[in-house]
C-alpha positions as CSV (number, residue, x, y, z in Angstrom):
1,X,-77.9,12.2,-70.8
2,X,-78.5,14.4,-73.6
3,X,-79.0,13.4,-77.2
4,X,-77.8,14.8,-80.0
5,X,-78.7,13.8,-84.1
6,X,-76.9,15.6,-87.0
7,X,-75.3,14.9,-90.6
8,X,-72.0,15.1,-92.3
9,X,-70.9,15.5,-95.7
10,X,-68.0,13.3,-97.1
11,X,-66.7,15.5,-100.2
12,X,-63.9,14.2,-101.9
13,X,-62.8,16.2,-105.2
14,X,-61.4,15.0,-108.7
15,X,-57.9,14.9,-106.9
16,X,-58.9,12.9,-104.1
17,X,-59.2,15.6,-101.3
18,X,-61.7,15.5,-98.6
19,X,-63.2,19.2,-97.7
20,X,-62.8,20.2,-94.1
21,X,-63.1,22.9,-91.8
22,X,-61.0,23.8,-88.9
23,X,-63.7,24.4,-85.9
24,X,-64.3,25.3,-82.5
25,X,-65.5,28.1,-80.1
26,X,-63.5,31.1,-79.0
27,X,-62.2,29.6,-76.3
28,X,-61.4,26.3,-77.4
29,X,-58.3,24.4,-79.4
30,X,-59.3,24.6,-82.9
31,X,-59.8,21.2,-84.9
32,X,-60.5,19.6,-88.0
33,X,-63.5,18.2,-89.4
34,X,-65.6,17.0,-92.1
35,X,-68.8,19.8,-92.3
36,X,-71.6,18.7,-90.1
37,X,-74.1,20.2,-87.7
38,X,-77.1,19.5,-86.0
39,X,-80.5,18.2,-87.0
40,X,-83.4,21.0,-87.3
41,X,-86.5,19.2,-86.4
42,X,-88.0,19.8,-89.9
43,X,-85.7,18.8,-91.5
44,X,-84.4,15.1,-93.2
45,X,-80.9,13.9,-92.1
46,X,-80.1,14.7,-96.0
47,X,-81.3,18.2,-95.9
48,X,-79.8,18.7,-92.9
49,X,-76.3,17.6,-94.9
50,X,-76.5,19.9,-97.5
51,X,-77.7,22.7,-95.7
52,X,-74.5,22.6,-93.0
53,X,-72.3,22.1,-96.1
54,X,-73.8,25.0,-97.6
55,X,-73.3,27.0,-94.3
56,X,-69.7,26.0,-93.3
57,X,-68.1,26.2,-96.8
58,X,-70.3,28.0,-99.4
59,X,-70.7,24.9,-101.4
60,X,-73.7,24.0,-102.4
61,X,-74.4,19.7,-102.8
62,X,-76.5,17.0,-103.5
63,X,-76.1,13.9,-102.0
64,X,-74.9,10.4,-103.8
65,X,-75.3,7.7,-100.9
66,X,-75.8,7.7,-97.4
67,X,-72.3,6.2,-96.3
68,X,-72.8,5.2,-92.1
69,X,-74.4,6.0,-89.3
70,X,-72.3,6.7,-86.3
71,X,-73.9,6.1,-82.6
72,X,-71.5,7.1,-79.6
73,X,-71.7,7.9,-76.6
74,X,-69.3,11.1,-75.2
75,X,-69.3,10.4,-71.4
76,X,-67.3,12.9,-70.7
77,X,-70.4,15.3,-72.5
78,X,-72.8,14.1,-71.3
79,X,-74.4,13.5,-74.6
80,X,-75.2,10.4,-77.0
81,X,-75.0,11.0,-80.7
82,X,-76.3,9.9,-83.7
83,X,-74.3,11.4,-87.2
84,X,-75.4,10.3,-90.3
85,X,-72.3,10.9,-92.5
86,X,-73.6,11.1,-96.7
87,X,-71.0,11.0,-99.4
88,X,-71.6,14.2,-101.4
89,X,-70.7,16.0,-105.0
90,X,-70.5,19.9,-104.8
91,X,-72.4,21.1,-107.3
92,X,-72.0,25.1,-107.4
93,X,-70.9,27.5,-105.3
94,X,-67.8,29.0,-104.0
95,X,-65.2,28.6,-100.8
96,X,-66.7,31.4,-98.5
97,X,-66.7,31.9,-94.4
98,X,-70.8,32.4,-93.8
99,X,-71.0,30.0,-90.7
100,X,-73.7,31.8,-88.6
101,X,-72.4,30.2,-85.3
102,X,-69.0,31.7,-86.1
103,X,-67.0,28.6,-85.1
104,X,-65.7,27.9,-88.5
105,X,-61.9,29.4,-88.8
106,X,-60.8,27.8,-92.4
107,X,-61.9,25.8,-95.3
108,X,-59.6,23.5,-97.1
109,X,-59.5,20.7,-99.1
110,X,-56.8,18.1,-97.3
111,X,-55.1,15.2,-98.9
112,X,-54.4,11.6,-97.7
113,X,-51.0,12.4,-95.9
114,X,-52.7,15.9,-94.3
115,X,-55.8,13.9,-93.3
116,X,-53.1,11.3,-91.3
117,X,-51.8,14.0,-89.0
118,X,-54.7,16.7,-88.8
119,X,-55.9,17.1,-84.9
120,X,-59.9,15.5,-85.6
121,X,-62.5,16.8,-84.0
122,X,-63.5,13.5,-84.1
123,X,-60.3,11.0,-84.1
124,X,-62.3,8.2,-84.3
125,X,-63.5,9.2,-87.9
126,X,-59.6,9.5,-89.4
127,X,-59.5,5.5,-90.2
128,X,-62.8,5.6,-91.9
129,X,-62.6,8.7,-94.0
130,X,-59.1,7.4,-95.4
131,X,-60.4,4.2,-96.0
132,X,-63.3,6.0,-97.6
133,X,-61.1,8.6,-99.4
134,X,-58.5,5.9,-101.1
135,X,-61.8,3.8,-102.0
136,X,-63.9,6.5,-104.1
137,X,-61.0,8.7,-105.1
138,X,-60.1,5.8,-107.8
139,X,-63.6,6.2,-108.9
140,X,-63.2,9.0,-111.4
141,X,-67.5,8.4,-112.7
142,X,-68.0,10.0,-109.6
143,X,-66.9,13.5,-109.8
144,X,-68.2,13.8,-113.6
């Protein structure tokens, strides 16, 4: 079985929206997801964060707090991953396509309700990042 280690960013803006990108390749049924990507093997998971952030949105970050670490296995991939998901604050930057696999097809920033019944990339993430998302978003100290 193949393994697989990456980071994702948790962005949640003054009005309580969570950035996402609609993915997939050519050929598949495009999805949403928080931004994440794979590992480099210089790089820190946090580095990593920022950097696929940076790539799939145009934002650029810095990380608050490391949030969870997700370990699951896909059988049906063949692969076991470990995603280390970081809450995040943009800190400059712009909404701009510059993924340089080419698999990103929109950038948004998606609310409570649109979070609810968005196709996930990863379904099993849509009770946490609500739970998350009505947490933090009462938290106004953190966007300032």
């Amino acid at each position: 079985m193949q393994q697989w280690f990456g980071s994702s960013g948790v962005c949640i803006n003054e009005h309580g929206q969570l950035l996402m990108v609609l993915q997939g390749k050519p050929e598949e049924k495009k999805t949403w997801s928080i931004p994440s990507g794979g590992k480099e093997y210089d790089e820190t998971y946090e580095e990593c964060c920022i950097r696929e952030i940076e790539e799939e949105t145009g934002y650029l970050s810095e990380i608050i707090e490391e949030i969870k670490v997700k370990r699951k296995t896909y059988e049906h991939h063949n692969i076991i991953v470990e995603a280390h998901y970081f809450l995040v604050k943009i800190v400059s930057g712009s909404r701009k396509f510059q993924d340089p696999d080419n698999l990103i097809y929109d950038i948004a920033w998606k609310n409570l309700d649109e979070i609810n019944t968005l196709e996930l990339t990863f379904p099993e993430d849509r009770e946490f990042l609500i739970n998350y998302i009505s947490r933090y978003s009462r938290q106004s100290s953190l966007f300032n």
